[in-house]
C-alpha positions as CSV (number, residue, x, y, z in Angstrom):
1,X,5.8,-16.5,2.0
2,X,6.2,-12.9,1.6
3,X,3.6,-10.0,0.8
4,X,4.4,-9.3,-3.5
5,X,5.3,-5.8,-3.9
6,X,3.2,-3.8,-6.5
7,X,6.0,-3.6,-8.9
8,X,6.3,-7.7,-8.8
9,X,2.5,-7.2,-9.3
10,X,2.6,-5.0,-12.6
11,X,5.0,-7.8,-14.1
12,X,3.1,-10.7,-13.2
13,X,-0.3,-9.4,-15.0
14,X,1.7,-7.8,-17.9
15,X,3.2,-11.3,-18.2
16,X,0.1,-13.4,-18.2
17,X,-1.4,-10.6,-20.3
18,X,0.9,-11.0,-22.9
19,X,0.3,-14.7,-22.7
20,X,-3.3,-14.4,-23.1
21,X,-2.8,-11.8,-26.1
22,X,-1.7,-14.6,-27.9
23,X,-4.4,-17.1,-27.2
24,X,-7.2,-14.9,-27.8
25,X,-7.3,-12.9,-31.5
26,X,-6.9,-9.3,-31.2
27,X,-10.5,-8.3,-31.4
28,X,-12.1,-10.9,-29.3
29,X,-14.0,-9.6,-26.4
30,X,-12.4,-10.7,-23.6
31,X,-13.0,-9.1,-19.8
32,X,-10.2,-9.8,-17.1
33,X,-12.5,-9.8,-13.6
34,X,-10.0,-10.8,-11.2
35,X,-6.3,-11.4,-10.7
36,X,-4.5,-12.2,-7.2
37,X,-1.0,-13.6,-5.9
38,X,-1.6,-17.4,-4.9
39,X,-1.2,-18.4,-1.7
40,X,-0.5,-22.0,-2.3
41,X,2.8,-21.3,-4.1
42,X,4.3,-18.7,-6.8
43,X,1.5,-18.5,-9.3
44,X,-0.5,-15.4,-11.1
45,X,-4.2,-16.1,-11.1
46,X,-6.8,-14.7,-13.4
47,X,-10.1,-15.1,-14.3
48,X,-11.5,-13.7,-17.2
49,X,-15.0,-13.9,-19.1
50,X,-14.6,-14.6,-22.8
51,X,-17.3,-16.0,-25.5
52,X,-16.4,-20.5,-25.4
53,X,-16.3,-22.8,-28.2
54,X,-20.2,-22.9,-28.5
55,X,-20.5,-19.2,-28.4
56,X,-21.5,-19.5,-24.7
57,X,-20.2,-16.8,-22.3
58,X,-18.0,-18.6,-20.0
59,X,-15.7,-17.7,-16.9
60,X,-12.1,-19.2,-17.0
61,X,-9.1,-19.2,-15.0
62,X,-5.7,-19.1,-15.3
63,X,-2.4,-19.7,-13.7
64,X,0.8,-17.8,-14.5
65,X,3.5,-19.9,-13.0
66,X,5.8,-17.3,-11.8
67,X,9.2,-19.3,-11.9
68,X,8.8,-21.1,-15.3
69,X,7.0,-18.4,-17.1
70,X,4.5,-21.0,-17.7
71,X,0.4,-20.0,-18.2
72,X,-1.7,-22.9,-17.2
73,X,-5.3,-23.1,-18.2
74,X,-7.4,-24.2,-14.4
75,X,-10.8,-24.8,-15.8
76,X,-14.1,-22.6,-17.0
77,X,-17.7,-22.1,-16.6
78,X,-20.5,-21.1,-18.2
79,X,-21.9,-17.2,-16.8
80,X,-25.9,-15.9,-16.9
81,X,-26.3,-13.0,-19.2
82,X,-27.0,-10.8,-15.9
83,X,-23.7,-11.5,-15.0
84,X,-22.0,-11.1,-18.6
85,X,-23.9,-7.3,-18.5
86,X,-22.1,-6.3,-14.8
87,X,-18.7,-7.9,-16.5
88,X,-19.1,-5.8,-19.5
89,X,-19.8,-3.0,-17.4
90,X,-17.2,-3.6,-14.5
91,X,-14.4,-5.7,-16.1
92,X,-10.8,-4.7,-17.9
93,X,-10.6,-5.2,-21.7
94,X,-7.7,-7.6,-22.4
């Protein structure tokens, strides 16, 4: 497997970006912590803290399937309000 350039980079988060614009409204608060190249085949991951159905502050992840174009939801959990104040402080706004 080769290294992604940055530009490949750029296009995979704007993609999945994109993607997540439209499953989360506009003005929901929404905090991307994490995105990386997986190594076990071409996929985008993110992780992102976002409010849950029960108004619980939860960590999910994503998968951007590079080839189909394809974003995969991989599962959540909920977060401690210590760490919801260092996301808030630390994380990108979707």
């Amino acid at each position: 497997m080769t290294t992604p350039t940055s530009t490949e980079e750029q296009q995979w988060q704007a993609a999945t970006a994109a993607l997540l614009r439209i499953i989360f409204p506009h003005d929901a608060l929404v905090w991307i912590i994490a995105e990386e190249y997986g190594s076990d085949g071409p996929v985008w991951r993110t992780t992102l803290v976002c409010q849950g159905e029960w108004r619980q502050w939860m960590r999910r992840r994503y998968r951007y399937d590079i080839p189909s174009g394809t974003l995969h939801f991989a599962g959540e959990e909920p977060i401690s309000g210590a760490e919801l104040r260092s996301v808030r402080q630390q994380g990108r706004r979707l």
